[in-house]
C-alpha positions in Angstrom: -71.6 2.9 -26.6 -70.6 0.2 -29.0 -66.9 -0.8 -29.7 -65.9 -1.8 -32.9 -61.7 -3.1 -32.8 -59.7 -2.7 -35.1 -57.5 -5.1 -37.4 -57.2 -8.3 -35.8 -58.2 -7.4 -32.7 -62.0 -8.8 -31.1 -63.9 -7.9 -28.2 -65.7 -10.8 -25.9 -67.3 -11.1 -23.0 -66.4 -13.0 -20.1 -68.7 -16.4 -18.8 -69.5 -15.9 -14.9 -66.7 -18.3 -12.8 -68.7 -20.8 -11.0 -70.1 -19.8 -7.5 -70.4 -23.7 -6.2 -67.9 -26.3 -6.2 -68.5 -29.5 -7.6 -69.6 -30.9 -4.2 -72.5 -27.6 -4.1 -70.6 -25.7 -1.5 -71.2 -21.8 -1.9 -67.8 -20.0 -3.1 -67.2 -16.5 -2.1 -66.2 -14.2 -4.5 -62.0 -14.1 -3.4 -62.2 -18.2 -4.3 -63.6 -18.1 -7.8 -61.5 -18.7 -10.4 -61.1 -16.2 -13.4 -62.8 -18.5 -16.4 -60.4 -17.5 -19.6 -63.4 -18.7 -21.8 -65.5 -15.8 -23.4 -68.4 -15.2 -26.3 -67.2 -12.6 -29.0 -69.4 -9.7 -29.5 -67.8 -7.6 -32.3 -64.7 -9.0 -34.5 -62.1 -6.7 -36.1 -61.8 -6.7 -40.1 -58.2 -8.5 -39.6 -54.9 -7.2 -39.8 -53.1 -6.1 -43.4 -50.9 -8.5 -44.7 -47.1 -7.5 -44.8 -46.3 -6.2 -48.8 -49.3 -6.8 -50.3 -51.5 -4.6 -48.7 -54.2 -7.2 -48.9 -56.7 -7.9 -45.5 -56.1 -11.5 -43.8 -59.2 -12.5 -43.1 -60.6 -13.5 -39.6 -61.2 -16.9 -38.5 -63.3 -16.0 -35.1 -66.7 -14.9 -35.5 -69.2 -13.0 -33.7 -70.8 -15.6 -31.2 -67.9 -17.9 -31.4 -67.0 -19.2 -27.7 -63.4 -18.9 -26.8 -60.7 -20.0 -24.7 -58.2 -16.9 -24.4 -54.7 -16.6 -23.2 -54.9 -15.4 -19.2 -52.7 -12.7 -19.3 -53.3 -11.3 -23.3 -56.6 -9.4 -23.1 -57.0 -5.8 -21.8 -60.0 -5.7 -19.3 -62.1 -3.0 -19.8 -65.2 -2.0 -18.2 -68.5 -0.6 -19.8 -71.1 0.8 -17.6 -71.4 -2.6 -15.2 -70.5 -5.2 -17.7 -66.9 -5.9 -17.8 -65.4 -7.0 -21.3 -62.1 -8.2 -22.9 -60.2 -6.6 -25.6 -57.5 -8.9 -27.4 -55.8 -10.0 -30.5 -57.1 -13.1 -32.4 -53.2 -14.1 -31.4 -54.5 -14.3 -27.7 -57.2 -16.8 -28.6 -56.2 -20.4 -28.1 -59.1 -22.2 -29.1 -62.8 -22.1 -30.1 -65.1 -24.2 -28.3 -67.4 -26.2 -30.1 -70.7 -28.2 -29.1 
């Protein structure tokens, strides 16, 4: 199943939260930290624009890396794979390099 959003909305999926600490000690799950950096996989055609009727045009692509908001994407789980569903409003940054 393939999810396309709609308007200015993108979906992404999250990078893995480290599983060693900087000094290579082993962290169980319950110690990871949530990582609120994800890769977009499908990107929304963008949202109308208010009286004009004109589309505003994205400025996240598909493969872009993120940094998102913590508490603005909806999880949502596809088969095993869990992804993120959010607006482009939600995404603080893209990271570059």
């Amino acid at each position: 199943m393939a999810l396309q959003p709609l308007a200015d909305r993108i979906v992404a999926k999250p990078e893995e939260a480290q599983s060693t600490s900087p000094a290579g000690i082993l962290l169980p799950d319950q110690a990871k930290e949530k990582t609120q950096i994800a890769k977009v996989i499908a990107v929304g055609p963008g949202k109308w624009e208010p009286g004009t009727g004109k589309r505003l045009p994205m400025e996240i692509k598909v493969g872009d890396k993120v940094v998102h908001s913590e508490y603005g994407p909806n999880r949502f789980k596809q088969g095993s794979e869990e992804l993120l569903i959010m607006r482009e409003e939600d995404v603080l940054a893209i990271v570059k390099g």
